[in-house]
Every structure is written in C-alpha cells, then in structure tokens.
ZAMARGU-4260 file (C-alpha; in steps of 0.2 Angstrom, whole numbers, plus 5000, padded with zeros to 4 digits):
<rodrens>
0) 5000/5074/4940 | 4995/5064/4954 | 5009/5046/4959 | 5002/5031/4967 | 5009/5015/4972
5) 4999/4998/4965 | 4994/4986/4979 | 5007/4970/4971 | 5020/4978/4973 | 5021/4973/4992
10) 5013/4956/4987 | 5030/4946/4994 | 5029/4957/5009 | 5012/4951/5010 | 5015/4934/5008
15) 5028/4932/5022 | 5017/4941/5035 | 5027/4956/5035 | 5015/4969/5028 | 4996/4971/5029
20) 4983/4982/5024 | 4986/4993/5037 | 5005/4994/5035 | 5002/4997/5017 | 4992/5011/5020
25) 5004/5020/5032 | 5018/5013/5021 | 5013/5023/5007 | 5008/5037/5015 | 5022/5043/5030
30) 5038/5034/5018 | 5033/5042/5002 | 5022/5057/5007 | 5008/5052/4995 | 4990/5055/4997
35) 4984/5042/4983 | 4983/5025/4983 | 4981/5009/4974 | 4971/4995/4984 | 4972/4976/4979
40) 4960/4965/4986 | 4973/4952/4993 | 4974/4964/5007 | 4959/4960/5014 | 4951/4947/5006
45) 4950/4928/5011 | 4964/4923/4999 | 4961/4902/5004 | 4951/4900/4992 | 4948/4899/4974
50) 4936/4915/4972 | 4944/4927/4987 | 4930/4934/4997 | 4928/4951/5002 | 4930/4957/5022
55) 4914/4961/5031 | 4909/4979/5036 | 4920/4979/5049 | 4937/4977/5042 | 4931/4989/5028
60) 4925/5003/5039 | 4942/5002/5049 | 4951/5003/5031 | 4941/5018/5026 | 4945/5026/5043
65) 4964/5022/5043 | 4961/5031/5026 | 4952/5045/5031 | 4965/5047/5048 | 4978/5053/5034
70) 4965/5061/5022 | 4971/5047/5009 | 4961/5045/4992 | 4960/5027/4984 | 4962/5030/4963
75) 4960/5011/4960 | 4955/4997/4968 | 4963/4981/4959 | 4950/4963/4960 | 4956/4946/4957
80) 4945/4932/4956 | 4930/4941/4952 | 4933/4942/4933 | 4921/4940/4918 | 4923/4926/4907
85) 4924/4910/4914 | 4917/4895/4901 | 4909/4888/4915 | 4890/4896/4919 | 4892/4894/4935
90) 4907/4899/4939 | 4903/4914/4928 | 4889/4917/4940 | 4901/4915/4957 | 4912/4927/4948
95) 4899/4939/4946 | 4891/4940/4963 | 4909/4943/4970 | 4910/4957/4958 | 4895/4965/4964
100) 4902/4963/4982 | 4919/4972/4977 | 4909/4985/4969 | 4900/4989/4984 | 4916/4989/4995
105) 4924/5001/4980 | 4908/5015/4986 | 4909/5010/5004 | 4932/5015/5002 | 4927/5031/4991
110) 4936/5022/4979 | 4940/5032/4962 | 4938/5016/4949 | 4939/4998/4950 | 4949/4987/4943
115) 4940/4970/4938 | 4947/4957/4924 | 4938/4954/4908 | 4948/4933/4910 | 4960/4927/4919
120) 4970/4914/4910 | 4966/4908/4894 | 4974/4909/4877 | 4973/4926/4864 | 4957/4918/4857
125) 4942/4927/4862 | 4924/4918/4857 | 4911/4929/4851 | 4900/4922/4867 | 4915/4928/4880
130) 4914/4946/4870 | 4895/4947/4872 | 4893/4942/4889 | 4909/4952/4893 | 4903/4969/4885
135) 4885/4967/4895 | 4893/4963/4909 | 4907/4980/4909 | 4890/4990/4902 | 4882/4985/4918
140) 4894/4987/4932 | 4899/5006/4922 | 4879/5010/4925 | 4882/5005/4944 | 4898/5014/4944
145) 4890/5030/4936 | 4877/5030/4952 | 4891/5030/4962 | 4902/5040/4956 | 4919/5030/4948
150) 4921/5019/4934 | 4926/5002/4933 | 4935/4993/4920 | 4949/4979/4912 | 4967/4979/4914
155) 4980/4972/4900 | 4983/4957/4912 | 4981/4938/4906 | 4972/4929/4892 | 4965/4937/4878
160) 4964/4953/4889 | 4984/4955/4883 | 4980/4958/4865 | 4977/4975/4864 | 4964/4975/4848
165) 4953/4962/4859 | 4953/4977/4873 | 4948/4991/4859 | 4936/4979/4854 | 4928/4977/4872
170) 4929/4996/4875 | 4922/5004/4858 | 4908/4993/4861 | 4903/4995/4881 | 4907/5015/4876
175) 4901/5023/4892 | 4910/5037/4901 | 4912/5026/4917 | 4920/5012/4910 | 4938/5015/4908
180) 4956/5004/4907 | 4970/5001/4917 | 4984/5003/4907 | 4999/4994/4912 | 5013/5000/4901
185) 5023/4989/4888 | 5011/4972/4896 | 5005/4966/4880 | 5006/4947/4872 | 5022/4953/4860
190) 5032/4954/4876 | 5023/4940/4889 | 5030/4925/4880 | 5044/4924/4883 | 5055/4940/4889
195) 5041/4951/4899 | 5049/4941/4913 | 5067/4944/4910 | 5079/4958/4914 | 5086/4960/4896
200) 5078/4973/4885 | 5067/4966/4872 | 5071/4970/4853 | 5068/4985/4846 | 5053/4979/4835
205) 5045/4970/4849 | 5046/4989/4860 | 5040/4998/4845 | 5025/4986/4845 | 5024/4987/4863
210) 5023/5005/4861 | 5008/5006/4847 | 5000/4994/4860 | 4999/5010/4871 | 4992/5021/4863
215) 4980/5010/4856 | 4970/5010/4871 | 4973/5027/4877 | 4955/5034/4874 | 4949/5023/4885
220) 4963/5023/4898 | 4958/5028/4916 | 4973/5022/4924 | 4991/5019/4922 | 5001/5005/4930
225) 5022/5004/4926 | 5033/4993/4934 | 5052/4993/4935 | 5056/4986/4921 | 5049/5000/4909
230) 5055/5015/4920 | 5073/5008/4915 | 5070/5007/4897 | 5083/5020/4886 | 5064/5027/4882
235) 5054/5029/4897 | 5054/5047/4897 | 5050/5048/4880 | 5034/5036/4881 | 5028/5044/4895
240) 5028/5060/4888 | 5020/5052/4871 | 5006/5048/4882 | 5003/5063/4891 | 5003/5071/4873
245) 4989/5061/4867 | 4978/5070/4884 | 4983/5059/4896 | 4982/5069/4914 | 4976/5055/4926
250) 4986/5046/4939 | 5003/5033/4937 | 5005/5021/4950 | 5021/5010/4952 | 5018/4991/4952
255) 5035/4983/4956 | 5032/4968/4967 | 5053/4967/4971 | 5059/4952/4975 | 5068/4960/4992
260) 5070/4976/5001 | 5054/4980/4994 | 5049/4997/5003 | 5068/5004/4999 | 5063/4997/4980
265) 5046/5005/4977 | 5055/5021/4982 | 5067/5021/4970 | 5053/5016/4957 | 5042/5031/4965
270) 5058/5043/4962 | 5062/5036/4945 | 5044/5040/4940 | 5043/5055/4946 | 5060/5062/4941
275) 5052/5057/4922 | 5034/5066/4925 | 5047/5083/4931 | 5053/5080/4915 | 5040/5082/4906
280) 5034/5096/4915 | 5048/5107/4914 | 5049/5102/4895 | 5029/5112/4894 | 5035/5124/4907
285) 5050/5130/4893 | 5040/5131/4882 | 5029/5144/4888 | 5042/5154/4888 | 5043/5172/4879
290) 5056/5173/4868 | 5068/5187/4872
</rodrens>
C-alpha cells in the first residue's frame, strides 16, 4: 500500500523560508525514498492574498519536471482558497474560477485527485442553498475530472465540512465515481472543540465517536490523511486495519506540520505508519497460511 507525505506538514518550514516546492519535492523523495506525493498549493501559490493564485505555466512545468527527474507521482493535490460555499455571490464566483485554475494545473502535474473545500470556516449548520450549490458544483468539477482522468473532492476540514453526516450527505447525492474524500482520520467536530488541539488523549466515548465518523465516509474515501496525534493513540493499529477491512486499498499520507525539527519528525510519523500498515499485512499474510 502506497505512503505519502501531505504538503502541511512542512508548512512552518515554509513559512520561515526554509523549504519550498522544490526542497519539498527532493525532501520527500531522497530522505524517505518515496515515489508519492501530496502537493498543497501554498507551495507555489501567491499566498498575499485572500484567494491564493495559482503559478503560471512556468513554475508549473519546472514542478512537473523536478517531478518527472525522480519519476515522482502526485496522489493529491490539496487547494485552499478555492472552496465552494461562500454566502457571498461573488465571492462564490472568485472561488470558482480559482478552482478551475487549480483543476487545470492538477491535469497539467498528472495529479491523481484534488483536493478542494466544500467551506472553509463557518459553524456545523449547512443551509439547503450551500448543499445545492455545493453538490452541482462537486458534480461538475467530477465531470471535468473524469475527462482528465482523477477525481476531485472535500476533505473533513472546517465548518460544516467537520460533521460527518453533512459530508455523506454531499457525497450520496453528487454520486459520481470521480468524486471522492479525503479522509483525514479522527478530524470530526466531536473532537475540534476543544481537545483536537491538545496532546492528551480524548475520552473514550469521544474516540469511539471519532471512530464511527470513519467509517461513515469510507465509501466515498479516495484518500487518507493521519497526523501524529492518531498514530500515537493505544488503537492506531487497530483503526487502521478496520479500515482496510472495509476495502480500503488507496494511499495514506502523513500530515504532521511539527512544530521543530520537522523533516527528522515527519520520518518518524512516516516509520510509525508504516510499521502499522506491516502490521497489518503480515496479520493477512498469517493468515493464509496452511495449517500443518
């Protein structure tokens, strides 16, 4: 089963200047020996404003070559500012034309799927117009993606996009095979407010819910984000291997944006997962055993 790294997890690297996308891309694949990646437009966007622009042809084609030097394939790429609901019509329309643009560059890359918001802050409430205009929206941007061969999709991630029945909801209704979710593990409402940010394991009945939240939306998931945080839970191996009961066989990606040392970090996160996927695999491999 095929490891990735997500984008974020080098955002503070980013930030202070010490990492771009081109560092990223060789970061990823000469320290951890991987040959799939995640992309996050905040690599090579123009971040100085509200609605981040995407790079011209230019710094594109040099990213699809740096990728194509180490016969690198992008799984996701991850797009901020370019979400779907906005209450504002014009706004809505800015978001959608950047959209479009990201969704070109994801064909231009050879990008696998794309990940675009259905809101990005907000409260749990979703209005019947945001769901409308949300599914038409996904069920257009799947049609492109089916002529270019990736799908496109929401991730768990902010507003009403954090309760998983809203994201069934969206899903069972733009039901095309290129749209698909980005499941980031365990990042559901129960948990944001207030200990998704904190170190110290959340109660039992709040994991358990957590945990349905999962597998709620694993018919539609496409993708799989999981940060630190849920690889050191007492049952990361078991959750994992839940899921990859249910059919799961795509790829997992570390998101774990470390607040120092972050290359050393991800690595660890990258050896924690994998040590967990071995697992799981030696756990089918026993099984297939004869009996003596």
């Amino acid at each position: 089963m095929k490891v990735s790294v997500g984008g974020f997890s080098f955002n503070n690297s980013r930030v202070a200047g010490h990492m771009d996308i081109f560092s990223y891309i060789d970061t990823v694949h000469s320290k951890y020996g991987l040959k799939t990646i995640d992309l996050w437009n905040a690599f090579f966007a123009d971040t100085s404003r509200p609605i981040w622009m995407i790079a011209d042809d230019d710094v594109l084609l040099r990213i699809k070559q740096a990728l194509t030097e180490r016969e690198m394939t992008v799984a996701n790429l991850a797009v901020d500012t370019a979400h779907l609901w906005n209450p504002d019509p014009e706004v809505r329309d800015a978001l959608h034309q950047n959209a479009l643009s990201y969704l070109r560059a994801a064909e231009l890359l050879g990008a696998q799927s794309v990940r675009i918001d259905a809101v990005m802050h907000g409260d749990e409430d979703m209005s019947d117009e945001a769901f409308d205009y949300i599914v038409r929206r996904y069920s257009e941007y799947a049609a492109q993606a089916a002529d270019g061969g990736y799908w496109v999709g929401p991730e768990n991630h902010t507003g009403f996009a954090l309760v998983p029945e809203s994201l069934r909801s969206i899903s069972e209704s733009v039901n095309h095979p290129n749209y698909g979710v980005l499941l980031h593990l365990g990042r559901w409402h129960h948990a944001i407010q207030p200990s998704y940010s904190r170190s110290k394991p959340q109660p039992e009945h709040v994991q358990a819910a957590l945990r349905k939240s999962d597998h709620m939306l694993l018919p539609w998931t496409k993708h799989i984000h999981i940060d630190w945080k849920m690889l050191q839970q007492e049952d990361a191996v078991k959750h994992i291997c839940s899921i990859i009961d249910k059919g799961y066989n795509q790829c997992w990606a570390v998101e774990y944006n470390a607040p120092e040392n972050q290359i050393q970090a991800v690595g660890q996160a990258l050896e924690q997962l994998q040590a967990c996927l071995q697992h799981k695999q030696l756990q089918e491999e026993s099984s297939c055993l004869p009996f003596e």
